[in-house]
C-alpha positions as CSV (number, residue, x, y, z in Angstrom):
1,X,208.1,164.3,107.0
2,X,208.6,167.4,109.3
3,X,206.0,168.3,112.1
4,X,203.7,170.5,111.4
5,X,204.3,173.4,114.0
6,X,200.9,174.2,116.2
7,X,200.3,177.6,117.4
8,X,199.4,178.0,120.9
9,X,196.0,178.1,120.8
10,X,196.3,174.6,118.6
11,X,198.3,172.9,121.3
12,X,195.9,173.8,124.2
13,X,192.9,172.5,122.3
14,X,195.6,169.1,122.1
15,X,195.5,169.4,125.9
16,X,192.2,169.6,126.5
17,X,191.2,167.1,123.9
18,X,193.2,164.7,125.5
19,X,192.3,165.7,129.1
20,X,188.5,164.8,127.9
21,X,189.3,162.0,126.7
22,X,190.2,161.9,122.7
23,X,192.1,159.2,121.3
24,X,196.1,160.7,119.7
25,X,194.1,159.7,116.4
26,X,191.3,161.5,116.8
27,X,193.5,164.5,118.0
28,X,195.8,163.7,115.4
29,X,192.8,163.9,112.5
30,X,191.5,166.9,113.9
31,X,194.6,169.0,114.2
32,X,196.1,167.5,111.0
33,X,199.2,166.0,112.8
34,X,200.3,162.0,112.8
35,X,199.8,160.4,116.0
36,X,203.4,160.3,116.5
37,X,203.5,163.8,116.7
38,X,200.6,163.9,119.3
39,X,202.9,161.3,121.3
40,X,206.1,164.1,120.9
41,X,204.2,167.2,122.2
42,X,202.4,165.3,124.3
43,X,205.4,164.5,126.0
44,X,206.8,167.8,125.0
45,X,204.1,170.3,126.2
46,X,202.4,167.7,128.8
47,X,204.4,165.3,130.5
48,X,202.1,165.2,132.5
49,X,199.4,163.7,130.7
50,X,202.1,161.9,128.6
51,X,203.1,160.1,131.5
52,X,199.4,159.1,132.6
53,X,198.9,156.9,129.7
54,X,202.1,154.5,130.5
55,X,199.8,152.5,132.9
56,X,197.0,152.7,130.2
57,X,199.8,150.8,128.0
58,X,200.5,148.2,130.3
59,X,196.9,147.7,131.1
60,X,196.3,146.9,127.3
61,X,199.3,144.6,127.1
62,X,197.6,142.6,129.4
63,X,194.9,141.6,127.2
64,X,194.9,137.8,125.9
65,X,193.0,138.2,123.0
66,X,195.6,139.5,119.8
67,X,192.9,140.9,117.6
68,X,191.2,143.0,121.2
69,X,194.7,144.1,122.2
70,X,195.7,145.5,118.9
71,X,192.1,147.6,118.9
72,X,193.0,148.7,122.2
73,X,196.2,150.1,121.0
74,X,195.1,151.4,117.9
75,X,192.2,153.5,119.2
76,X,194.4,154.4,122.2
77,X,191.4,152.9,124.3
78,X,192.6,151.3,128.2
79,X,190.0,148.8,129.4
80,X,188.6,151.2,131.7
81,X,187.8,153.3,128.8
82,X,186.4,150.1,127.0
83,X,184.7,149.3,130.3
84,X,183.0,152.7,130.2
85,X,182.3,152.2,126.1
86,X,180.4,149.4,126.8
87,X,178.9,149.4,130.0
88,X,180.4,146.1,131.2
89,X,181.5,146.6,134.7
90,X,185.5,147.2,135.0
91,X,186.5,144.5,137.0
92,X,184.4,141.6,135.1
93,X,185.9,143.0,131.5
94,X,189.5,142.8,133.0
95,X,189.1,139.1,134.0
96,X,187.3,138.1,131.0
97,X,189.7,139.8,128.7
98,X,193.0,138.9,130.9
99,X,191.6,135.0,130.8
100,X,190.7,135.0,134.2
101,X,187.5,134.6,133.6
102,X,185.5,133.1,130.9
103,X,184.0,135.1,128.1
104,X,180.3,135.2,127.9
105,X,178.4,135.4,125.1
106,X,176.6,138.7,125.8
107,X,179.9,140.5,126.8
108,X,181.4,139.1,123.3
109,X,177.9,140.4,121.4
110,X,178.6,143.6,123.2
111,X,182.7,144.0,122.8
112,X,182.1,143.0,118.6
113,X,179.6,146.3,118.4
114,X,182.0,148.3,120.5
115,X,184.7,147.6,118.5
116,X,183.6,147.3,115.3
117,X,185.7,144.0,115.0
118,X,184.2,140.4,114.2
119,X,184.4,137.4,116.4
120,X,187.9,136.5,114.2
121,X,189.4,139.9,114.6
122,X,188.7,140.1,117.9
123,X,189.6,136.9,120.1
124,X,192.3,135.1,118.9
125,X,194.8,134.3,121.7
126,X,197.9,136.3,121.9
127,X,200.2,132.7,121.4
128,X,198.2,132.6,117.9
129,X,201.0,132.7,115.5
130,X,198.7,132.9,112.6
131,X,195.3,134.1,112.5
């Protein structure tokens, strides 16, 4: 399917939808464009900000919980950015959902509303071949 081309206007409202924050989905639905085609003129038009999400990437990776990780991905959310969602400080949010730490129950009750996701979903290990 070809990309739909954005005027100028349309790809500085991209910029400045992803410079507050908006997931490549949400910028995607808005603009009526696939994520993909955020990633390209992203990359494209704003290397820049491109470039600032490959440590966001790596960050999610490091999650140990398969269900978690593959939220994190697919709302284009880091930790920090979950951190922030939820109020759960960043450092305590990166242990716990790195396995350094152990998972308490209020920080799970508070992770399932952020997310959406139930306890299943959510916090199966990333060595969990089936779920």
């Amino acid at each position: 399917m070809p990309t739909k081309k954005l005027s100028n206007a349309q790809r500085e409202e991209l910029r400045q939808m992803r410079e507050a924050g908006s997931t490549y989905r949400e910028i995607g639905s808005e603009l009526g464009i696939s994520i993909n085609s955020v990633r390209n003129l992203l990359l494209t038009h704003y290397p820049d900000i491109y470039r600032s999400g490959k440590a966001r990437c790596k960050e999610m990776r490091s999650c140990c919980f398969k269900g978690l990780r593959a939220w994190l991905f697919d709302n284009d959310c880091s930790i920090k950015d979950l951190s922030d969602r939820t109020g759960i400080k960043y450092d305590r949010l990166h242990s716990m959902v790195t396995g350094r730490r152990r998972m308490t129950k209020e920080a799970i009750d508070i992770l399932l509303d952020a997310t959406g996701l139930t306890y299943e979903q959510a916090f199966r290990w990333k060595e969990d071949a089936v779920g």
